[in-house]
Structures are given as C-alpha cells and as structure tokens.
GUSE-949976 format. One record per atom (N, C-alpha, C, CB): x negated, y, z; residue in one letter. Coordinates in Angstrom, 1 decimal, always signed. Glycine has a CB too. Layout:
       px       py       pz   res
        X        Y        Z     a
...
END
This chain:
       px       py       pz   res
     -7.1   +103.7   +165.5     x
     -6.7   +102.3   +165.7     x
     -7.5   +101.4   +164.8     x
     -5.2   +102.1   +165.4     x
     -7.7   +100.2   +165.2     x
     -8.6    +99.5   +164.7     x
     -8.0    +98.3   +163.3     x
     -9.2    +99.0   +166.1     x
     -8.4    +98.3   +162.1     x
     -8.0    +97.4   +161.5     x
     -7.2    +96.5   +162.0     x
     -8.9    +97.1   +161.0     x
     -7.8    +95.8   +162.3     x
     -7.2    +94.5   +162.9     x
     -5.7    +94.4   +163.8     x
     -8.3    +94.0   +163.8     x
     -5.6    +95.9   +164.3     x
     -4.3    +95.9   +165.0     x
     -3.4    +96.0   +164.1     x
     -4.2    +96.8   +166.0     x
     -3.4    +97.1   +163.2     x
     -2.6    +97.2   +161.9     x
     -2.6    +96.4   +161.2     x
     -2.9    +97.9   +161.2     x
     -3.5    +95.4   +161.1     x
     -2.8    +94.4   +160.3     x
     -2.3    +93.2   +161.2     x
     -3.8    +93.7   +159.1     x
     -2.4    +93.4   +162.5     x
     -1.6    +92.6   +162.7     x
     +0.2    +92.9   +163.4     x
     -2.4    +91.8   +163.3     x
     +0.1    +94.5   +163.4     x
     +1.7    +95.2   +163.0     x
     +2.3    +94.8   +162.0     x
     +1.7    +96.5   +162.6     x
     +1.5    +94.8   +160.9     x
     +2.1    +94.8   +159.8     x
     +2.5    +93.5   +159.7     x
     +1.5    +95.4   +158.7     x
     +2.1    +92.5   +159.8     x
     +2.1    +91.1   +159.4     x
     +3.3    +90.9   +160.9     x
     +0.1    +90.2   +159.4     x
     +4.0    +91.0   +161.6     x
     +4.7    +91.2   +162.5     x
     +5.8    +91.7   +162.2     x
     +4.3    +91.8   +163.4     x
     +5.7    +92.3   +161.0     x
     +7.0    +93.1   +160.7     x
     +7.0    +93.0   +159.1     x
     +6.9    +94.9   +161.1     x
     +6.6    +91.6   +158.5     x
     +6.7    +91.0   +157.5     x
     +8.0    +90.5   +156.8     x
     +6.0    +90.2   +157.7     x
     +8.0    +91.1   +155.2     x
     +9.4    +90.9   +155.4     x
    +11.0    +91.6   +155.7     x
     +9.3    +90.3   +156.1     x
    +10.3    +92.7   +156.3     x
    +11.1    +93.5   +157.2     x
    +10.9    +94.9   +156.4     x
    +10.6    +93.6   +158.8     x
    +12.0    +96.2   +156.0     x
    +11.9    +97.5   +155.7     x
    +11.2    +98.1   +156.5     x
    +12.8    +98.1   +155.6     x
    +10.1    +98.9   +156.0     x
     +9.0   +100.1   +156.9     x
     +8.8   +101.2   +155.9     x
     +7.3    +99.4   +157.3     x
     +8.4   +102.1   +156.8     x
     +8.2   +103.4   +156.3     x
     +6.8   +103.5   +156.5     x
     +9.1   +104.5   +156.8     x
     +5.8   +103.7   +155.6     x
     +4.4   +103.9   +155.7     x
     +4.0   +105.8   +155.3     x
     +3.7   +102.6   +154.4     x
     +3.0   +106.2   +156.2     x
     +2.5   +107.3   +156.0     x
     +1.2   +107.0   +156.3     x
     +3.1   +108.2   +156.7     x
     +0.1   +107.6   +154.7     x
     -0.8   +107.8   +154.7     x
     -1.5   +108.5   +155.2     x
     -0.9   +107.8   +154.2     x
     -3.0   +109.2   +155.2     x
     -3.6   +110.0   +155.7     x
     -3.8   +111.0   +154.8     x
     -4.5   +109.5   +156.3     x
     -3.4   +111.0   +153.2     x
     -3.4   +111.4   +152.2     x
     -1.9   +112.8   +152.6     x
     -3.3   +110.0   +151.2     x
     -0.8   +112.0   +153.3     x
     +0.4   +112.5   +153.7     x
     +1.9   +111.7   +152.9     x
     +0.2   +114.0   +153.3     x
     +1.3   +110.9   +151.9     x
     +2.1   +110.4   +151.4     x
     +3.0   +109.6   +152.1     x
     +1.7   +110.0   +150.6     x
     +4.3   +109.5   +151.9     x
     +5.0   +108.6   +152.2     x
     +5.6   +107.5   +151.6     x
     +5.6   +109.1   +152.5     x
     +5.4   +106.1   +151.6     x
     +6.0   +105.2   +151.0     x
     +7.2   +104.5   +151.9     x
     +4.8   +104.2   +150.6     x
     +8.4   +103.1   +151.3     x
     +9.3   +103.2   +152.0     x
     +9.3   +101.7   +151.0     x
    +10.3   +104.5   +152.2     x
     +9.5   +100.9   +152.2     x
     +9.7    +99.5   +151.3     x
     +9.5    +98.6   +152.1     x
     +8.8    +99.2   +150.0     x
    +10.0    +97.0   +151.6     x
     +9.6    +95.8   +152.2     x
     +8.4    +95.2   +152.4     x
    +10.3    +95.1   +151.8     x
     +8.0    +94.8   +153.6     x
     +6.6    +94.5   +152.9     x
     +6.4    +92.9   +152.7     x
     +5.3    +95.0   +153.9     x
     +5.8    +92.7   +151.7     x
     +6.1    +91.4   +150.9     x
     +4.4    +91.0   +151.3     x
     +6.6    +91.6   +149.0     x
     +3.3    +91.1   +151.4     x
     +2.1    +90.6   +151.6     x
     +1.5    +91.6   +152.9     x
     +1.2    +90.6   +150.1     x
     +0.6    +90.9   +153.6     x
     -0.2    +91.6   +154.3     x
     -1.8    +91.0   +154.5     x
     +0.6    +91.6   +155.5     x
     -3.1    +91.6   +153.8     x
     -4.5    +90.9   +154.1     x
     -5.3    +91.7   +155.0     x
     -5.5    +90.7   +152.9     x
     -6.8    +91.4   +155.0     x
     -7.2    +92.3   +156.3     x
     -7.6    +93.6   +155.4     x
     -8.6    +91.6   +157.6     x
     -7.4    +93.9   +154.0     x
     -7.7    +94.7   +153.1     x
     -6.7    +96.0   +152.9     x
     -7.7    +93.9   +152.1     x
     -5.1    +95.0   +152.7     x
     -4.5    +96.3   +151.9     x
     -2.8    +95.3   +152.6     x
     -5.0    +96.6   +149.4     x
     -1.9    +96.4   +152.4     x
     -0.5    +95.7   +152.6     x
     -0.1    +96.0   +151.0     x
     +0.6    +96.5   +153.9     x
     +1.0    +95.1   +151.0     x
     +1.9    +94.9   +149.7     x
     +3.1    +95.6   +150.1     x
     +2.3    +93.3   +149.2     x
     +3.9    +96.7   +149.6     x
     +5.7    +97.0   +149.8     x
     +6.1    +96.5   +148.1     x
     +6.3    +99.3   +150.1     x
     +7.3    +96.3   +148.5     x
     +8.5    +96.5   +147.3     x
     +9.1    +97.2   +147.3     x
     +9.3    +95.8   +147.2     x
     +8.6    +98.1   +146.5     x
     +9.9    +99.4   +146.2     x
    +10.6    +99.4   +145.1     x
     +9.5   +100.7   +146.1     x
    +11.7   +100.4   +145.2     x
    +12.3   +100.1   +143.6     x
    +11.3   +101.7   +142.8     x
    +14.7   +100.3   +143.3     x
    +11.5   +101.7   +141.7     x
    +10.6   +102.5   +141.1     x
    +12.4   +103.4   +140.2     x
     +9.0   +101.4   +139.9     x
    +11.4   +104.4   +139.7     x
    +12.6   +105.6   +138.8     x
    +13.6   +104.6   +138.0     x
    +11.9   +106.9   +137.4     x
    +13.3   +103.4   +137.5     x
    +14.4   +102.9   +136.6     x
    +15.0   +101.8   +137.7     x
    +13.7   +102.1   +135.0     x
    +14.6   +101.8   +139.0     x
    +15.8   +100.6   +139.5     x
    +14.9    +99.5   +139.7     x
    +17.1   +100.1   +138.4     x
    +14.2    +99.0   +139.1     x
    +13.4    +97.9   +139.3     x
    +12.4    +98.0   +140.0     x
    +13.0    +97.5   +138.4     x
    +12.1    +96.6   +140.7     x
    +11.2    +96.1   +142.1     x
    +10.2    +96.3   +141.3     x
    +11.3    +94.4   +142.8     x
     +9.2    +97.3   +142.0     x
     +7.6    +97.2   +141.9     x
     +6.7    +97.1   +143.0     x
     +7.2    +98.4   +141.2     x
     +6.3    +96.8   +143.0     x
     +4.4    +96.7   +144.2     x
     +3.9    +97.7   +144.3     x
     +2.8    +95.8   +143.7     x
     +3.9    +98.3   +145.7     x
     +2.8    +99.4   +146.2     x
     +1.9    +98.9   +146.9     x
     +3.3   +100.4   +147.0     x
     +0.7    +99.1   +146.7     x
     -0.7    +98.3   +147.5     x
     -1.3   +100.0   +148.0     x
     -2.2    +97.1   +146.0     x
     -1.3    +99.3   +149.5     x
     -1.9   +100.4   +150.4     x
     -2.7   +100.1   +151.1     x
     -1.2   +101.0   +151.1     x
     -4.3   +100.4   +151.2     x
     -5.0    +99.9   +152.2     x
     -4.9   +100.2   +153.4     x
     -6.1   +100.0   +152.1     x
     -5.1    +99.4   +153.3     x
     -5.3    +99.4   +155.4     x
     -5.9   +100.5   +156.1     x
     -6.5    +98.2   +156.0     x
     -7.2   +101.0   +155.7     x
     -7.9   +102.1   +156.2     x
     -7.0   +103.7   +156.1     x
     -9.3   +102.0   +155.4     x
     -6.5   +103.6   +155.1     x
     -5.4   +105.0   +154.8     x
     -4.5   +104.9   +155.5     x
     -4.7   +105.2   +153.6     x
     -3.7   +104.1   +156.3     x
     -2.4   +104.6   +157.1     x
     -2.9   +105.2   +158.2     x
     -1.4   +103.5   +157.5     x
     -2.1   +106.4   +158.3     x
     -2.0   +107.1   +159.6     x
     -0.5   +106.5   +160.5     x
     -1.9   +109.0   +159.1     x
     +0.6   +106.6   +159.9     x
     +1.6   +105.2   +160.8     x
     +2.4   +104.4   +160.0     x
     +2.9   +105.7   +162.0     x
     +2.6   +103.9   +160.9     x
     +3.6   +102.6   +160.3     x
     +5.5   +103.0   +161.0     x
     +2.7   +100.6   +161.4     x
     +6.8   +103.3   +160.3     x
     +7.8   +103.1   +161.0     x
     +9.0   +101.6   +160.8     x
     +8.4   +104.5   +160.9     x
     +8.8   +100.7   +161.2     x
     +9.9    +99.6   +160.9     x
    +11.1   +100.3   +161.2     x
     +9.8    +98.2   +161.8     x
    +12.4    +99.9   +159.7     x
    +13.2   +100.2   +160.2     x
    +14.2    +99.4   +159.9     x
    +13.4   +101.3   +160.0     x
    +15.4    +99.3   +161.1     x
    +16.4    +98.7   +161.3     x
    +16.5    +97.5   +160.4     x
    +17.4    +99.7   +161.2     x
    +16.6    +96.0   +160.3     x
    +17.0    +94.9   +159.2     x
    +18.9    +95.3   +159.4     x
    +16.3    +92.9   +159.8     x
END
C-alpha cells in the first residue's frame, strides 16, 4: 500500500483507539493523537500509568486495526 493511503487511514481515524502492527511484528495500541506524511503519533500509557508518545513511521506498518470508540 502506498504512503499516502495510510496516512490518509490514519488521519480518518484520528483521535480514535487503534491497534498498529509493524513489519518489525511489533504491536502498539493507542490513540492516535498526530498524523504527517512521515510518521503517526499514539498515546499510550507506559509501565507507571502515565500518557506517553509512540512515533511510528509510516513506511513500517504492515496494518492498521481501529477499535470500537
């Protein structure tokens, strides 16, 4: 898939809980709070409870799952 479609998934579902899977295999799980034609932004909470920033480029996702607001 081409950049540009993914970011404009993502930017469509701004705001909204998603589940991101890299190509790495990793899985991230969070709101997404920014979207450029570079990298997306999640909010996740981290081991102590508090809101942190995951920055994921764009080119590494293998999918995207929105889930339920």
């Amino acid at each position: 898939m081409n950049y540009q479609h993914v970011e404009n998934l993502l930017i469509r579902y701004r705001g909204g809980s998603a589940q991101i899977k890299t190509m790495s295999g990793e899985i991230y799980e969070g709101t997404i709070a920014d979207v450029t034609n570079d990298y997306v932004a999640l909010k996740v909470k981290d081991d102590a409870g508090e809101d942190a920033l995951k920055i994921v480029l764009l080119h590494a996702i293998e999918s995207l799952i929105p889930q339920r607001r």
